[in-house]
C-alpha positions in Angstrom: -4.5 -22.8 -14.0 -3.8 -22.6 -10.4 -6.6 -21.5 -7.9 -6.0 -18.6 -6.3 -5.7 -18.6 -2.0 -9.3 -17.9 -0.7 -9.0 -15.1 2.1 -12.6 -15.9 3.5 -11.5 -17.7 6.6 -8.3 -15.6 7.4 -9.9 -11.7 6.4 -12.6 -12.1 8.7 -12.3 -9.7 11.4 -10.3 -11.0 14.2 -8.3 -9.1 16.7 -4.4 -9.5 17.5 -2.5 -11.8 19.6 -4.6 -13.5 22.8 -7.6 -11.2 22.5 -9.5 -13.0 19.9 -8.5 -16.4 22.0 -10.1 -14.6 25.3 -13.0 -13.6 23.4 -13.9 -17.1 22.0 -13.2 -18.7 25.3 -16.0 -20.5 27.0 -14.0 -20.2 30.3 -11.8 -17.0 29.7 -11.1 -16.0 33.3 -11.2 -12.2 33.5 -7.1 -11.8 33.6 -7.1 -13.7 30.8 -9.1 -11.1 28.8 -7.2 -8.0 30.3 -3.7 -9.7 30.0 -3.4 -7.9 26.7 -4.7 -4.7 27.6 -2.0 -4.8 30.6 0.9 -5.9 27.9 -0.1 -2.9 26.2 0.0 -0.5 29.1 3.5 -1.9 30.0 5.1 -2.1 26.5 3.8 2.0 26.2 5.5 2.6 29.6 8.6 1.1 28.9 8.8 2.9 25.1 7.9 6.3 26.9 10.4 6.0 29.3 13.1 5.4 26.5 11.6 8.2 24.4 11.6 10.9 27.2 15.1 9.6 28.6 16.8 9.8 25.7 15.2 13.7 24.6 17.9 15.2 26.9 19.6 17.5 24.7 23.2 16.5 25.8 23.5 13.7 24.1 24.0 12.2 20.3 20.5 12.8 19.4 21.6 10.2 15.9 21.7 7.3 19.1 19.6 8.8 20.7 16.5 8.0 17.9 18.4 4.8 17.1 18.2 3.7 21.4 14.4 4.7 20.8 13.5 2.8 17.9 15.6 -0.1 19.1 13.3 -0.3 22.2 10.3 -0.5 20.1 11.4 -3.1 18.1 11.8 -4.7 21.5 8.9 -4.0 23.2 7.1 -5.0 20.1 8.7 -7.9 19.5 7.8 -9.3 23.3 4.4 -7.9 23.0 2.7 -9.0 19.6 2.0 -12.6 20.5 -0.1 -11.2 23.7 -1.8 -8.3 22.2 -0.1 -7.8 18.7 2.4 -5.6 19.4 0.2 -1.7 18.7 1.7 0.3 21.5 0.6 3.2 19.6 -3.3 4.6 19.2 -2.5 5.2 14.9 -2.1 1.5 15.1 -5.1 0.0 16.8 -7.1 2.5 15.1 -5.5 1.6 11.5 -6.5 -1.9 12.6 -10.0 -1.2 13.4 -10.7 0.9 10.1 -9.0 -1.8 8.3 -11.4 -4.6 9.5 -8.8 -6.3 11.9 -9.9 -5.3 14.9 -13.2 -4.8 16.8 -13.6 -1.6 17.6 -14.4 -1.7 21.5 -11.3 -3.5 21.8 -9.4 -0.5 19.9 -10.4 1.9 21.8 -9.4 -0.2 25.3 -6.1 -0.6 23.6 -5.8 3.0 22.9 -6.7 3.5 26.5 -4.6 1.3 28.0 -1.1 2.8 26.0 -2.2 6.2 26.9 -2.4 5.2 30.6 1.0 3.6 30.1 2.3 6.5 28.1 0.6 8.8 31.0 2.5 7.1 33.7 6.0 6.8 32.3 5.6 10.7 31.7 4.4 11.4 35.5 7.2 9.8 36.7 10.3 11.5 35.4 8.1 14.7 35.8 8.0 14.1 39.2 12.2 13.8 39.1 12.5 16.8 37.1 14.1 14.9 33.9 12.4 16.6 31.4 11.7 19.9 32.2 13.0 21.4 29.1 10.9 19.1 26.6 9.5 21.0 23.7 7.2 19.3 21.6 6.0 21.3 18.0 8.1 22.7 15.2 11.6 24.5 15.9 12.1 27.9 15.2 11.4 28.8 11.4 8.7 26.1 11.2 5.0 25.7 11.4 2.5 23.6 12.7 1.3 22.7 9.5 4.9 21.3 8.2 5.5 19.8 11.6 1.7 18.2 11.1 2.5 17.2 7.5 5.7 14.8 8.6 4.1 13.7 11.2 0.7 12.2 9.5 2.9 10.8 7.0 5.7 8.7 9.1 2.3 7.6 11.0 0.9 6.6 7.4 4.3 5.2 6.9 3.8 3.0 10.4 0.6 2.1 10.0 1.0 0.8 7.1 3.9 -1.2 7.7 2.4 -2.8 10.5 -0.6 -3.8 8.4 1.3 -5.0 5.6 3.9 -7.2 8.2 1.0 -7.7 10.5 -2.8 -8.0 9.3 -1.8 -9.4 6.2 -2.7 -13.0 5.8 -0.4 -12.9 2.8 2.7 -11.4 4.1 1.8 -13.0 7.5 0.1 -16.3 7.3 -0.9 -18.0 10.2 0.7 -20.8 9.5 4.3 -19.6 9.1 4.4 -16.4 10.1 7.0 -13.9 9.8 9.6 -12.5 12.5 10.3 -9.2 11.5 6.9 -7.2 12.5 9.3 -5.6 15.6 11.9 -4.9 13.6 9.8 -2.8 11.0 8.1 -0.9 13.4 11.5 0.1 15.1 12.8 1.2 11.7 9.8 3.3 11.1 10.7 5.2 14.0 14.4 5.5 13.6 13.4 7.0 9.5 10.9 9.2 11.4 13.2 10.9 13.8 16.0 11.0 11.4 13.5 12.9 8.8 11.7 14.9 10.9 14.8 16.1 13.3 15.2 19.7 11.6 11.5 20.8 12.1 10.7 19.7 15.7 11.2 16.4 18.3 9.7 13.8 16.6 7.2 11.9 18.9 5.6 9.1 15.9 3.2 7.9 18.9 -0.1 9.7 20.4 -0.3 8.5 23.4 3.4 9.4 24.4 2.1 12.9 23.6 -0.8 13.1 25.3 1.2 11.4 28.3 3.5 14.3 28.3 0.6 16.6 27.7 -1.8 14.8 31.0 1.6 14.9 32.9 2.2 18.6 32.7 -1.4 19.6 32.8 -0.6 22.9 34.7 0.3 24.4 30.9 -2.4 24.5 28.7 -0.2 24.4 25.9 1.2 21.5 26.3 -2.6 19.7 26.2 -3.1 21.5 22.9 0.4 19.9 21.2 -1.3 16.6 23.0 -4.5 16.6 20.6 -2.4 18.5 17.7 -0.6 15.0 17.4 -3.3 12.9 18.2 -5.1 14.0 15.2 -2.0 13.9 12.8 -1.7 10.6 13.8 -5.0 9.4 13.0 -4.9 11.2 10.0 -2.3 9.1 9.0 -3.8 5.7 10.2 -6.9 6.7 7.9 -4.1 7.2 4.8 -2.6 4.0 6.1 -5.6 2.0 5.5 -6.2 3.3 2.1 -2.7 2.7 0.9 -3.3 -0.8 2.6 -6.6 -1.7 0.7 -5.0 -0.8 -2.4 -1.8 -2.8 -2.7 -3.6 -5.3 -0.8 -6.7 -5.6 -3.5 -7.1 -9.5 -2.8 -7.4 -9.0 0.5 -10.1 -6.4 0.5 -12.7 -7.0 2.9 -16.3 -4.8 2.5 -19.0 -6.0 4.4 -17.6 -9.5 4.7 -17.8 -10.0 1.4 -13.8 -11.0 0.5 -12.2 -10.3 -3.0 -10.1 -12.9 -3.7 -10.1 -13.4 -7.8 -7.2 -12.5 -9.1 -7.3 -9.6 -12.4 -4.5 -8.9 -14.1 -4.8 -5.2 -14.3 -5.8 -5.2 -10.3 -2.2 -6.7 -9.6 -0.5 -4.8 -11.9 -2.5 -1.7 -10.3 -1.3 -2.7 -6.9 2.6 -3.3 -7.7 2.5 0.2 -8.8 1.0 1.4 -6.4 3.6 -0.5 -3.9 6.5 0.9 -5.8 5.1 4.2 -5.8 4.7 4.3 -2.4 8.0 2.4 -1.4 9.6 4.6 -3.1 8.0 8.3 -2.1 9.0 7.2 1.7 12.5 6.4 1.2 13.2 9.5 -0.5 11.3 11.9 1.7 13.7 10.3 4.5 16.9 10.8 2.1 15.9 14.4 1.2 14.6 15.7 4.8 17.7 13.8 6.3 19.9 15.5 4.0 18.2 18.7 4.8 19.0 18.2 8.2 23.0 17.6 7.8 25.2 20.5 9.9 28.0 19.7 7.6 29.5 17.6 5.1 30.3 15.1 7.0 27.3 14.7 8.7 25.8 11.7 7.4 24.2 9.7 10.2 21.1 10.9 9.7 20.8 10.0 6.0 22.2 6.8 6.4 20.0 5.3 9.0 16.9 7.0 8.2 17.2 5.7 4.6 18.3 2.6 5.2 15.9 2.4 8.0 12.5 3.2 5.7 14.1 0.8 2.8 14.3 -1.6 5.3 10.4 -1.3 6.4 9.1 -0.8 2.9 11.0 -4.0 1.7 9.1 -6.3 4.6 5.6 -4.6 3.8 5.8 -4.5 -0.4 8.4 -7.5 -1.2 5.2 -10.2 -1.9 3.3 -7.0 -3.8 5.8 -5.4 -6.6 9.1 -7.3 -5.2 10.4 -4.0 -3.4 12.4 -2.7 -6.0 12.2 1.1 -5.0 14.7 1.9 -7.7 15.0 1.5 -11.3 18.9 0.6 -11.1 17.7 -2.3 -9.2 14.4 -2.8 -11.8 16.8 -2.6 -14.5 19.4 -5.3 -12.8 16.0 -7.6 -12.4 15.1 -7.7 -15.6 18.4 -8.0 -17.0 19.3 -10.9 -14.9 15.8 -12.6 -16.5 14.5 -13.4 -12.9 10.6 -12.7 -11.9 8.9 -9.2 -11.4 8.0 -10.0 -7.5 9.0 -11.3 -4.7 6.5 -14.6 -4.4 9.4 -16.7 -3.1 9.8 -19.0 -6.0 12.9 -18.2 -8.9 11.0 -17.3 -11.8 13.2 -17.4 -15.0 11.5 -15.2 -17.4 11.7 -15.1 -21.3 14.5 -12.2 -22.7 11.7 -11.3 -25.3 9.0 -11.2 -23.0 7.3 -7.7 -23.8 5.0 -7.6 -20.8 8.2 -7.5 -18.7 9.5 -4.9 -20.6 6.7 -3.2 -19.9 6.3 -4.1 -16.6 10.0 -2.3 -15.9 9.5 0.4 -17.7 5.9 1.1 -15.8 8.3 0.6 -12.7 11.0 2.8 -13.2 8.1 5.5 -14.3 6.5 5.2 -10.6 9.9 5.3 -8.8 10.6 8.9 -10.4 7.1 10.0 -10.0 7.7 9.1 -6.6 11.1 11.0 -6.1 9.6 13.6 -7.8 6.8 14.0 -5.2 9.0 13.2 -2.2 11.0 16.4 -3.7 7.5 18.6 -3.4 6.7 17.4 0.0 10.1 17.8 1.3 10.4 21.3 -0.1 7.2 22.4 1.3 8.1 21.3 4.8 11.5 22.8 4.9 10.4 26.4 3.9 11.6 28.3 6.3 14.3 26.1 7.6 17.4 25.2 5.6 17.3 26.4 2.1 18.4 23.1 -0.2 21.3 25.7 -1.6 22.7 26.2 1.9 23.3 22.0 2.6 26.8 21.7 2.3 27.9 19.5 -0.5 30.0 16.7 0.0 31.5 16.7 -3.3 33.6 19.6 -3.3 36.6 17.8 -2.6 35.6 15.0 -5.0 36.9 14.0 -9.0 34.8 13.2 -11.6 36.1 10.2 -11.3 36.2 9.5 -7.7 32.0 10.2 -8.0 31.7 7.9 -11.0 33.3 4.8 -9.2 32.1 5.6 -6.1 28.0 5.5 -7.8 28.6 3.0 -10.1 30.4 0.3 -8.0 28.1 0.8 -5.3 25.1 0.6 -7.2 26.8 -2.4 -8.5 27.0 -3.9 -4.9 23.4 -2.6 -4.0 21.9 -4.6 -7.0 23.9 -7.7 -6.8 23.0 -7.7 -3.2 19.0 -8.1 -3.9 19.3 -10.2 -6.4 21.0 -12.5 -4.4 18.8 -12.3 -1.6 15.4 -11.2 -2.5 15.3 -13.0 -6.2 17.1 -16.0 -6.0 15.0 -18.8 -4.3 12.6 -20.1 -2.1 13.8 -20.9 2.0 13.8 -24.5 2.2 12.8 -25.4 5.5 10.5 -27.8 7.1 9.9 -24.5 9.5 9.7 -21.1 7.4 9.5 -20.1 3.9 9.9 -16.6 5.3 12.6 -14.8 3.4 13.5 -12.6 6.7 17.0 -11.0 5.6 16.2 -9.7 2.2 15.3 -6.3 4.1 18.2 -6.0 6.3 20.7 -7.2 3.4 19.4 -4.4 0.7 19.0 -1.6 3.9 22.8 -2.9 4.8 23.5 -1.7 1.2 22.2 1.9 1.6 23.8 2.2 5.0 27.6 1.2 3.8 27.0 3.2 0.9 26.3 6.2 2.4 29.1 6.3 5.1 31.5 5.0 2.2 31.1 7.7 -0.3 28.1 10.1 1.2 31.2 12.6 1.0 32.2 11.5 -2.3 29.5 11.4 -4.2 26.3 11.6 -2.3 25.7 8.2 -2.2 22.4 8.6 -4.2 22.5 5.1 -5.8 19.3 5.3 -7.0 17.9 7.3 -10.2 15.0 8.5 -8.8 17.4 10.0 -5.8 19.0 11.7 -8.4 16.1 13.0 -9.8 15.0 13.9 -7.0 17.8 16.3 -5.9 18.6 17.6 -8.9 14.5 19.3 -8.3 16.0 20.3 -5.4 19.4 21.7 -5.5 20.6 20.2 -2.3 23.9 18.7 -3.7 25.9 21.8 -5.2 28.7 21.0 -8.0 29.9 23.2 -10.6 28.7 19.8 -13.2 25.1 18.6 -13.0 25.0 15.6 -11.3 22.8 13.6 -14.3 25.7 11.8 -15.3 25.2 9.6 -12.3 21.7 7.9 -13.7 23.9 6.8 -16.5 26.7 5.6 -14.2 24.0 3.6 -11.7 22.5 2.0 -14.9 25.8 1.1 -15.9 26.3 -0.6 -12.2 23.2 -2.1 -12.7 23.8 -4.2 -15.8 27.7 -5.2 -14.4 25.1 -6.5 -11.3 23.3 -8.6 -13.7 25.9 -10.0 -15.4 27.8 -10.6 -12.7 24.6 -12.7 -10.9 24.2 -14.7 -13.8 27.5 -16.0 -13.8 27.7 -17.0 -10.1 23.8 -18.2 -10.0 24.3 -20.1 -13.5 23.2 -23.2 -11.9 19.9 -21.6 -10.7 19.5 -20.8 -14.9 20.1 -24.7 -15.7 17.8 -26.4 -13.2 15.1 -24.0 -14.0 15.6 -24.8 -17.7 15.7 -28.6 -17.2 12.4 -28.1 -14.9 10.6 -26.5 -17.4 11.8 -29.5 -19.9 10.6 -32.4 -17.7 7.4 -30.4 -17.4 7.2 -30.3 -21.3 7.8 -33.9 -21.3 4.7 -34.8 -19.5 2.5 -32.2 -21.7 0.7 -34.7 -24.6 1.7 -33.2 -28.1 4.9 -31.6 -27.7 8.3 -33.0 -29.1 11.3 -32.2 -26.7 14.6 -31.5 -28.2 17.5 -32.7 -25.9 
């Protein structure tokens, strides 16, 4: 039996970056102990600048959220080995409530990005570049559906950063990941491409209340400040709950630290993960889709979905294995590899009945979570575009065209995680990291889409299908049900596929597992 990790010296509250280095220091000279309260000011400036520069209505606003979110993954990037990278209020306090941060150094963090935030915004005031900014909902809209996506793409934040940042699992300290910029970037990009029907989505406080301090002369705008500040710590307090729940071992209550492993606690917390994974990825598909001016319109889809598959994949992937999709659960257990992501090749028995179970459970908590993504997205669109008004992009299409189209890409969706996110461990005297099994099953949904969004859908997922057929968004004169049966179809062609050109991955584990039966007293090997 192996021993599990003990969390006791890495859980205990610390803060990120050079802070908790400052703090412990003897010596620490006073710029030494600001120096990440400054990187935070600067990296909020810089971000704010971006965000307010490129909310001129002129240009592509699908670039415009993708220059956005590509500065943050920047900013953040440069920024997290000085202060950790929060440049956003949600973040430090998700960190606080989560037991990662103290909080006086929270709140100077949060003080220190709305001054940054505050002085970005006061300066292209002062040149006139923004004068036409509206922050809330768009005609049609509430405050309460504009609050609604906007506490959950700053749950969806927060809790990505915890999961790439705070968690001594996904982000031991020593060999820690790369991709903690990258996630947060993506967060944004699915937030803006989501939320772009019901108002200007801002997915940071302090560049709110920036605007808000900046044009103080109107009331209003101080109102929308606060309005977003508290939908954003709404969604740092769901953040951390999500957090403490697919992070059960790493639990932390008055220093006490859970770290046995139970069974049902894991198998509690992968579906939770999937669950979760899943509901976000959807809600970006649907509202995206929602969103589309026409049939060819599919920018917004693709990158928002690839974008919060991306982010979930780098959070969950050492949880449940980031599945998100039970064509891709089904091509898992098919092909005989593990149920997670732990960066080892697990070669699992064919008649194993817990993993059986174990996909079916899956599967079940991806279409729960399409299912609710479907609710939520249908609440916050009343009043906007009815789903029956989308235009459908297969009007032009064949039966057939749609059924190659979704089963060949499912096909090269599922071959593509195996391959990358289930075949084996790095090996490398630097990093065990796996940091391209994100961006290779993202790269998936984003070719897909663009190949045959106009063909089919590009759903590639049954609990996408699901999901819109609650909906109505994709109108054909046929249901489009068939296409669960032509994913799982892809799926299986996936699996066989990957066990013919990854046989040899089949035969060493095989001839492991004998010389390990060798050694065992009491058991006659067979050549």
């Amino acid at each position: 039996m192996t021993s599990e990790p003990s969390y006791q010296s890495d859980c205990e509250t610390n803060d990120m970056g050079k802070l908790d280095a400052a703090n412990q220091s003897v010596f620490a000279s006073t710029w030494e102990i600001l120096t990440p309260y400054f990187a935070e000011f600067v990296g909020t400036l810089i971000i704010t600048l971006a965000f307010l520069a490129n909310s001129d209505e002129k240009g592509n606003p699908w670039f415009a959220h993708v220059s956005t979110g590509f500065m943050v993954m920047a900013v953040v990037t440069a920024t997290k080995h000085v202060s950790g990278g929060n440049l956003n209020p949600s973040i430090s306090m998700a960190l606080c409530l989560a037991g990662r941060q103290r909080p006086r150094v929270a709140f100077g963090l949060c003080f220190a990005q709305v001054l940054g935030a505050s002085t970005a915004a006061f300066i292209l005031y002062k040149t006139g570049r923004y004068q036409h900014l509206q922050l809330g909902p768009h005609s049609g809209h509430s405050w309460v559906q504009v609050g609604t996506v906007e506490a959950l793409y700053a749950t969806m934040l927060c809790f990505a950063y915890l999961n790439c940042a705070a968690s001594k699992e996904n982000n031991p300290k020593n060999d820690q990941n790369s991709f903690l910029g990258l996630v947060c970037g993506l967060c944004y990009i699915a937030s803006s491409s989501g939320a772009k029907s019901l108002a200007l989505s801002v997915s940071n406080s302090a560049i709110a209340i920036g605007v808000a301090i900046a044009s103080s002369s109107s009331g209003g705008f101080i109102s929308t400040g606060l309005g977003y500040l508290m939908y954003d710590l709404l969604g740092a307090f769901l953040a951390v709950g999500a957090y403490r729940v697919v992070r059960v071992k790493e639990y932390n209550s008055a220093n006490q630290i859970v770290s046995t492993r139970v069974v049902g606690q894991d198998e509690g917390a992968q579906m939770a993960a999937e669950f979760i994974g899943t509901f976000f990825i959807v809600l970006t598909q649907v509202l995206a889709r929602f969103s589309a001016k026409d049939d060819v319109d599919l920018g917004g889809q693709a990158w928002g979905t690839a974008a919060a598959l991306a982010a979930m994949v780098y959070s969950l992937r050492n949880v449940s294995g980031a599945h998100f999709n039970p064509a891709v659960t089904l091509a898992v257990r098919a092909s005989g590899r593990g149920g997670s992501e732990d960066f080892s090749s697990k070669l699992t028995s064919i008649g194993d009945s817990s993993e059986y179970r174990t996909a079916i459970v899956f599967a079940l908590a991806q279409v729960l979570a399409g299912i609710s993504a479907a609710v939520v997205g249908g609440i916050v669109n009343a009043g906007g575009k009815a789903g029956h008004n989308v235009p459908s992009p297969l009007k032009d299409s064949t039966p057939g065209q749609v059924m190659l189209g979704e089963m060949m890409f499912t096909f090269f969706t599922c071959f593509v995680v195996l391959s990358t996110s289930m075949t084996m461990p790095v090996d490398s005297s630097r990093s065990k990291q796996n940091n391209v099994s994100g961006l290779a099953y993202a790269a998936c949904v984003l070719a897909s889409t663009f190949a045959i969004g106009n063909i089919s859908g590009a759903l590639v997922n049954p609990a996408s299908v699901v999901t819109f057929i609650f909906l109505g968004i994709l109108q054909t004169e046929v249901s489009i049900l068939p296409y669960i049966f032509y994913q799982i179809f892809g799926a299986i062609l996936a699996a066989a596929c990957y066990l013919i050109t990854h046989s040899q991955l089949y035969a060493k584990e095989v001839y492991d597992a004998n010389d390990k039966a060798k050694l065992k007293p009491g058991i006659i090997h067979k050549a």
